[in-house]
Structure formats: structure tokens, C-alpha cells
C-alpha positions as CSV (number, residue, x, y, z in Angstrom):
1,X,-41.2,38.7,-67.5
2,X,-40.7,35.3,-69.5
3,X,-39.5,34.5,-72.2
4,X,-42.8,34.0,-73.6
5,X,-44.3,37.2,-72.7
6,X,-40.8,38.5,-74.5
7,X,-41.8,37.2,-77.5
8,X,-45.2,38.1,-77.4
9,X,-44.1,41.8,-76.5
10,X,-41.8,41.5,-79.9
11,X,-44.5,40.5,-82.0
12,X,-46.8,43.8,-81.0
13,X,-43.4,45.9,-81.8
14,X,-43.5,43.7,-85.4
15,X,-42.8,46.1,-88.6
16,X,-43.3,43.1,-91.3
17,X,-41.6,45.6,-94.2
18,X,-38.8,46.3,-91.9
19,X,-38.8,42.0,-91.7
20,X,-38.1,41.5,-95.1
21,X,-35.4,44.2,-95.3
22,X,-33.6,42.7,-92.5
23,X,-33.9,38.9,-94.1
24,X,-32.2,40.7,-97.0
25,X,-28.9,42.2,-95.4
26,X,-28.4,39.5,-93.2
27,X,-28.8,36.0,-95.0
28,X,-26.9,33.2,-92.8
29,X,-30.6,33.9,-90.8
30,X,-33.7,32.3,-91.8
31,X,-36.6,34.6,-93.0
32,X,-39.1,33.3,-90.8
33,X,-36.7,33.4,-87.7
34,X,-36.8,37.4,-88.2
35,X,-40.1,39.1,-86.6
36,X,-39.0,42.6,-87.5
37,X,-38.3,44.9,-84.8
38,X,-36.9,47.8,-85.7
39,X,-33.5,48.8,-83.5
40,X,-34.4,51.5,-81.5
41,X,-37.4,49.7,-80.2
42,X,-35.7,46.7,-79.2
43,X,-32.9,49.3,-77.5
44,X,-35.8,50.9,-75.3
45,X,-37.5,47.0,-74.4
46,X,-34.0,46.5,-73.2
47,X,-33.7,48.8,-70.4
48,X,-37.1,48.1,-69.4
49,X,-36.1,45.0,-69.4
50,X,-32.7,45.6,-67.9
51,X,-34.3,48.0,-65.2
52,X,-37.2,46.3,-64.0
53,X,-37.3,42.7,-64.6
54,X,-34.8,39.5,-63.3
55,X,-33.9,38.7,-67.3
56,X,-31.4,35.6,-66.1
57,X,-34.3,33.5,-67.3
58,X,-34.7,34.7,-70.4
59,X,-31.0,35.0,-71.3
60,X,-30.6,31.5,-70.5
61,X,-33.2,30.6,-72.7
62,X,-30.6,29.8,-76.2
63,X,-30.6,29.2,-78.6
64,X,-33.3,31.8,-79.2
65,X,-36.0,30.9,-82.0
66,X,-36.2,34.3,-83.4
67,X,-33.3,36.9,-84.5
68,X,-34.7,39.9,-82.8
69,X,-34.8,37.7,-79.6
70,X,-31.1,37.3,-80.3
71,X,-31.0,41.0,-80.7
72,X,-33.0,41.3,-77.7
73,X,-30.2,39.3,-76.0
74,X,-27.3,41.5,-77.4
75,X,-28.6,44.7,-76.0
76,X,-29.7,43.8,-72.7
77,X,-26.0,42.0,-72.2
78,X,-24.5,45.3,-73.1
79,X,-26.6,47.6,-70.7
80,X,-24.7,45.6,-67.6
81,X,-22.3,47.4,-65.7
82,X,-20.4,44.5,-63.8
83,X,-17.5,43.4,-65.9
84,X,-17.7,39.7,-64.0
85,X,-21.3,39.4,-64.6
86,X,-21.1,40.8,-67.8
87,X,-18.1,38.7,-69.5
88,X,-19.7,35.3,-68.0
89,X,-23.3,36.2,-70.1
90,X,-21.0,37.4,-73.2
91,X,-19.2,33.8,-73.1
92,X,-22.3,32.2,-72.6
93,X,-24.4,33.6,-75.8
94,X,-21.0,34.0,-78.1
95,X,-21.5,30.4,-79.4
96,X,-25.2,31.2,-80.2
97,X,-24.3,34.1,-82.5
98,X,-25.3,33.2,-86.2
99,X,-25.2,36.8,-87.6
100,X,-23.2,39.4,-88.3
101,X,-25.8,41.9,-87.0
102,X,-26.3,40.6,-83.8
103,X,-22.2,40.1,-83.4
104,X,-21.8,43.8,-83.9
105,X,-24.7,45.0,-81.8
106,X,-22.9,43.4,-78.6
107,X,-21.0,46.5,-77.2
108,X,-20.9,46.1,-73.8
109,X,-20.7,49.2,-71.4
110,X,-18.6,47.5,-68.8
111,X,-16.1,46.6,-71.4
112,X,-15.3,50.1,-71.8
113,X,-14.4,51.0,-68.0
114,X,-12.0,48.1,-67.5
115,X,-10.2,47.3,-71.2
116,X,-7.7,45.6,-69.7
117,X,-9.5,43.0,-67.8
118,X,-11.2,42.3,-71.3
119,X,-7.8,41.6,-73.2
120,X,-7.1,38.0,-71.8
121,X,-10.6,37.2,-73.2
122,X,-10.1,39.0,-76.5
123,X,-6.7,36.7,-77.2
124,X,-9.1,33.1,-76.5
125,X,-12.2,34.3,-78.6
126,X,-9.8,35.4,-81.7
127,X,-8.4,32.0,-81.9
128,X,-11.8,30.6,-81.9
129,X,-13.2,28.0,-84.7
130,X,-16.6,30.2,-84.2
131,X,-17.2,32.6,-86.8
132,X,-18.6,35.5,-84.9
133,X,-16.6,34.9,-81.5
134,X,-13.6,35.6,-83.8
135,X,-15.4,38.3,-85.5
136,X,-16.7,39.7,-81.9
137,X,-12.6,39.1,-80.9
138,X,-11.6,41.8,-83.6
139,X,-14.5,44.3,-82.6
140,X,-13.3,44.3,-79.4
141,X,-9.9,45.0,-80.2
142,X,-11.3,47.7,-82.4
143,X,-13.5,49.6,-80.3
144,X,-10.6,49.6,-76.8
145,X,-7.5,49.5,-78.2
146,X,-7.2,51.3,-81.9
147,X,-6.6,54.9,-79.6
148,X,-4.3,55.5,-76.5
149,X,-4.0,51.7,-75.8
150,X,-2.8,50.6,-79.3
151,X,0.1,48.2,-79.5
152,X,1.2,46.6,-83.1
153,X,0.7,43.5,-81.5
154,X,-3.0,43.6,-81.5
155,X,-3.1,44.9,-85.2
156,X,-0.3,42.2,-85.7
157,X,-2.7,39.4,-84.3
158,X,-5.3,40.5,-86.4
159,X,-2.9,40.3,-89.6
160,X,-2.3,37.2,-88.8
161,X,-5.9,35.4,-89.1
162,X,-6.2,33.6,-92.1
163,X,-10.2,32.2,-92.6
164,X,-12.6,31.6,-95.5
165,X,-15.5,32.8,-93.4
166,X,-16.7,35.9,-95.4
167,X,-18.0,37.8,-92.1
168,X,-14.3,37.4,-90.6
169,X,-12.6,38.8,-93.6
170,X,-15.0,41.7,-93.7
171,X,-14.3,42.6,-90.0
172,X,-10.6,42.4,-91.0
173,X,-10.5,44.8,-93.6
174,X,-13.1,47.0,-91.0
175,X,-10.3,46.9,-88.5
176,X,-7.6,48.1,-90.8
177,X,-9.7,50.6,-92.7
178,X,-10.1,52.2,-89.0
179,X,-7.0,51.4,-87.6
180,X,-5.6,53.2,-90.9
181,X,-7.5,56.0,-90.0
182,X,-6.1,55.9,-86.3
183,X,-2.5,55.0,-86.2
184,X,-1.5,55.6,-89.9
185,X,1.9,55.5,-89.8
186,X,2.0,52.2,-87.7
187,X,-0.4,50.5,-89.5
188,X,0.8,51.3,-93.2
189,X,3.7,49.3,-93.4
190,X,0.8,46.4,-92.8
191,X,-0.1,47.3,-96.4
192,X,2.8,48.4,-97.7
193,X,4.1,44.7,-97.1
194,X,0.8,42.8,-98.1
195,X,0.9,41.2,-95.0
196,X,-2.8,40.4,-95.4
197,X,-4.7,38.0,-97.1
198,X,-5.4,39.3,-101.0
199,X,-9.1,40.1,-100.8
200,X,-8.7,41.5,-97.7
201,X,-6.0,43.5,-98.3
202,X,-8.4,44.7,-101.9
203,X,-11.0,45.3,-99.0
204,X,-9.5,47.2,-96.4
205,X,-8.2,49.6,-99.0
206,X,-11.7,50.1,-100.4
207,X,-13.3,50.5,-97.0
208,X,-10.3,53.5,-96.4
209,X,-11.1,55.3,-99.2
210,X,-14.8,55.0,-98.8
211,X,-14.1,56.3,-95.5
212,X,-12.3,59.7,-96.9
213,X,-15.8,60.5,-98.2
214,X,-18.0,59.9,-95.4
215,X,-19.0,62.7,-93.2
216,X,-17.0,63.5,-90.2
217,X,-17.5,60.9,-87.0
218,X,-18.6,57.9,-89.9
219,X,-17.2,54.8,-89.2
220,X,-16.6,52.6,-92.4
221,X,-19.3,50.2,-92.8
222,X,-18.4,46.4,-91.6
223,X,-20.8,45.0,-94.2
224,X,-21.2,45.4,-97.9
């Protein structure tokens, strides 16, 4: 399938209310870039995708005209199960991320069953100039090593990212909030001793405390 009869395929999934909702929560993307197809459907176009057709065409195809192509792009990345084939398509589309929503939905699988080959890569995207490569960076570092692989020095790199990008601070105080949650009593001191920027410092404690009320398994949210 090309990337023509992609599109065409994401126009007859199109949910036009669902459209203007996204172009609300996610404003660095134009509105007319955003077709409006809702997440679950793009999920299930993926592994079709994924399963049954040679997508290499179609992921080379960036930057992508529309947002849910991008999305497209995010999930069908994430379904692949080689860590070699997987990182090279992650480094490729990185720079082509312009959204927080499509920075969050990348969540490999392969990542998962080899953390440690991802870690080298983690330390070069979080020193990137690229707003959602650094963002992606501290996802990654959230999602494989906040639990049995946590050392201080991943919160401590973290800490030590100063930015005016709104969409990295967020994902900062995200981290913390979590890694609060996770590793209290070696991640405390990292409030305790301000050793964050001001409003993210103000942020990660709001996040925390909006996570004591949310119900059991509920990540805080990484967005306002």
C-alpha cells in the first residue's frame, strides 16, 4: 500500500468533531494538517499495516502532510520487534516530530526487551537542540529505567536540562511527578534542594499531588 492509498484510507476513518478537538489540545500543529482519526482506529490500521504490507515506503515518505499520518508513523514504528531495525526508523522520524502527541505515542515494543541497548541512544537524543527528541529522550528514561533499573544518574541528567521549550519542561516535571511516585526517597532530596528549574519544580509538585487522587494504575498526565 502507498502512501497515497494511506491517506486515502485515513480520510474514510475521518471523525471531523474529533478533528477540531485534537487541533485544540495540540496547537504547535496546523488545523488543516489534522484529518481526525480517532486513536484506536489508527492503532488497528497499524498492524494491518505492520502485518501485511512492505511500509518502508511509506515511512520514508517525511515529512508527512497530515498529523494522523505522523501518528500513523508512530504506531507502526512501535509495533517492530527488531531493536536494530527499530532504533534506525526511530532516528529517522525523531527530527520530524512537531507535537507532543505524536512524541508520546512512540513506545516502541523492542525498546522494552533490550533497555540497555537503548541507553547509549537515550544520552545523544537528551542533549538534542530538537524539542521532542529531548522530550522522547526523557520518556524513554521514564518508561525503562524509573523501576528495577533506576540509577540517580538518569534522574540527575534529567535535573540537569535547563530549556524554554514548554513541551520539555512539562515532560520534566512528568518524570519527577512519577519518579516521586517510584523511588521516593531518592528522588526527594531533588526537591528538597530545588535542584530544578522554578516552574518546573511548581509543576512536578502539582502533577504529584494530582497523582494522589487519581485512581490506582493512572499515570499523571504529561500535558495540561
Amino acid at each position: 500500500m502507498n502512501r497515497n492509498e494511506i491517506v486515502a484510507r485515513l480520510f474514510c476513518l475521518r471523525d471531523k468533531d474529533y478533528a477540531l478537538l485534537q487541533a485544540k489540545l495540540i496547537p504547535t500543529v496546523a488545523a488543516d494538517r489534522i484529518i481526525g482519526v480517532r486513536t484506536p482506529a489508527l492503532r488497528a490500521l497499524a498492524k494491518n499495516l505492520y502485518r501485511d504490507c512492505d511500509t518502508s515506503g511509506f515511512l520514508s515518505c517525511t515529512p508527512h502532510q497530515y498529523f494522523d499520518e505522523d501518528q500513523l508513523h508512530a504506531f507502526v514504528i512501535s509495533l517492530e520487534k527488531d531493536f536494530d531495525k527499530c532504533i534506525e526508523r526511530v532516528e529517522a522520524f525523531l527530527p520530524f516530530i512537531d507535537n507532543w502527541a505524536t512524541c508520546d505515542q512512540l513506545s516502541p515494543k523492542a525498546f522494552k526487551k533490550e533497555p540497555e541497548k537503548l541507553l547509549p541512544y537515550i544520552q545523544h537524543w537528551i542533549k538534542s537542540d530538537k524539542t521532542y527528541t529531548v522530550r522522547f529522550a526523557i520518556g524513554m528514561l521514564m518508561q525503562h529505567f524509573l523501576d528495577e533499573r533506576f540509577e540517580p544518574k538518569y534522574a540527575d541528567a534529567v535535573a540537569q536540562i535547563r530549556s524554554e521549550e514548554y513541551y520539555i519542561n512539562m515532560m520534566i516535571a512528568w518524570y519527577f511527578a512519577t519518579a516521586l511516585a517510584k523511588q521516593y526517597e531518592l528522588v526527594l532530596p531533588y526537591l528538597e534542594k530545588r535542584r530544578l528549574a522554578d516552574r518546573v519544580h511548581n509543576k512536578a509538585i502539582q502533577k504529584s499531588i494530582e497523582s494522589l487522587g487519581s485512581p490506582p494504575g493512572r499515570r499523571p498526565t504529561c500535558v495540561p
